[in-house]
C-alpha positions as CSV (number, residue, x, y, z in Angstrom):
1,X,-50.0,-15.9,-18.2
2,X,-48.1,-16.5,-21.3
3,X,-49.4,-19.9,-23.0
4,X,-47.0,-19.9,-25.8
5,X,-45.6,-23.2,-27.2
6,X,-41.9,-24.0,-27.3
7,X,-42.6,-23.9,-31.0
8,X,-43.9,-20.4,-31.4
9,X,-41.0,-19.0,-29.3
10,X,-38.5,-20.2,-32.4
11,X,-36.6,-17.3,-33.6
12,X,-38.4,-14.6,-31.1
13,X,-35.9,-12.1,-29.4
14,X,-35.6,-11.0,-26.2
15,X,-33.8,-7.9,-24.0
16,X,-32.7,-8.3,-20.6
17,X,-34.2,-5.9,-18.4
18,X,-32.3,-6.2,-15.0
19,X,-28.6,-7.7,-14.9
20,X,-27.8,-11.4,-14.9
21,X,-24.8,-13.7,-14.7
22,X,-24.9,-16.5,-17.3
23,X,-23.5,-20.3,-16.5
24,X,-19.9,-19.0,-17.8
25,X,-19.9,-16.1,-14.8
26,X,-20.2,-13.0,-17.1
27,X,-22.5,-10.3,-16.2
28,X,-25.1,-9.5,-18.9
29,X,-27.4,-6.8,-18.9
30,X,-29.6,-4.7,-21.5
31,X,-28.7,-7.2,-24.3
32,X,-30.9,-9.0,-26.5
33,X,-30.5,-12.5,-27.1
34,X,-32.4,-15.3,-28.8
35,X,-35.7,-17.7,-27.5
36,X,-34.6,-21.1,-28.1
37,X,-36.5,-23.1,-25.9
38,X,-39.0,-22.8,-23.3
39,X,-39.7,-25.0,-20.5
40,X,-42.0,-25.2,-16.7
41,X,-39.9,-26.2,-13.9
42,X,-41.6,-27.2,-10.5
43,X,-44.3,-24.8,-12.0
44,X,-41.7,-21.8,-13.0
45,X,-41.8,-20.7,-16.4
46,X,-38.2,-20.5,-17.7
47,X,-36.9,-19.8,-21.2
48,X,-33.5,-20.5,-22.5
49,X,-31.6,-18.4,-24.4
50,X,-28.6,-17.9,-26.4
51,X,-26.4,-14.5,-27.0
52,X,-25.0,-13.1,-29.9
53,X,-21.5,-15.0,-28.8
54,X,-23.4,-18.4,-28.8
55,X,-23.3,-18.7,-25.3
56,X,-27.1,-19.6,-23.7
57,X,-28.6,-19.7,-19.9
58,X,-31.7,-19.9,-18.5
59,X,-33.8,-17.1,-17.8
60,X,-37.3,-15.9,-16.1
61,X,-39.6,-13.7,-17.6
62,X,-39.6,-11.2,-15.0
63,X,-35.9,-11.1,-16.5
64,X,-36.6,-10.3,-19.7
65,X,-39.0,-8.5,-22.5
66,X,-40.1,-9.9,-25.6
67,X,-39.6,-7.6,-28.7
């Protein structure tokens, strides 16, 4: 398990490994994106993230891999 704080994931990039559909609708896959915040949620770990085109959705680490 992954204890890293919100603060160490600051700045740390990310690829999507399987396809996913942001808030906006648009299907994104194999792109890498940016770790802006990290969060638990009813005991899920979830990581937010934010595109190259500024847009940002939630993700699960079985989603992505940290470069």
């Amino acid at each position: 398990m992954n204890t890293m704080c919100a603060e160490e994931t600051t700045s740390r990039l990310c690829r999507l490994v399987k396809p996913i559909r942001d808030k906006t609708g648009r299907v994104r896959f194999n792109e890498t994106a940016e770790i802006v915040d990290e969060v638990e949620n009813l005991g899920r770990r979830m990581y937010l993230v934010r595109f190259e085109d500024g847009s940002t959705t939630f993700l699960f680490p079985d989603e992505i891999k940290f470069q």
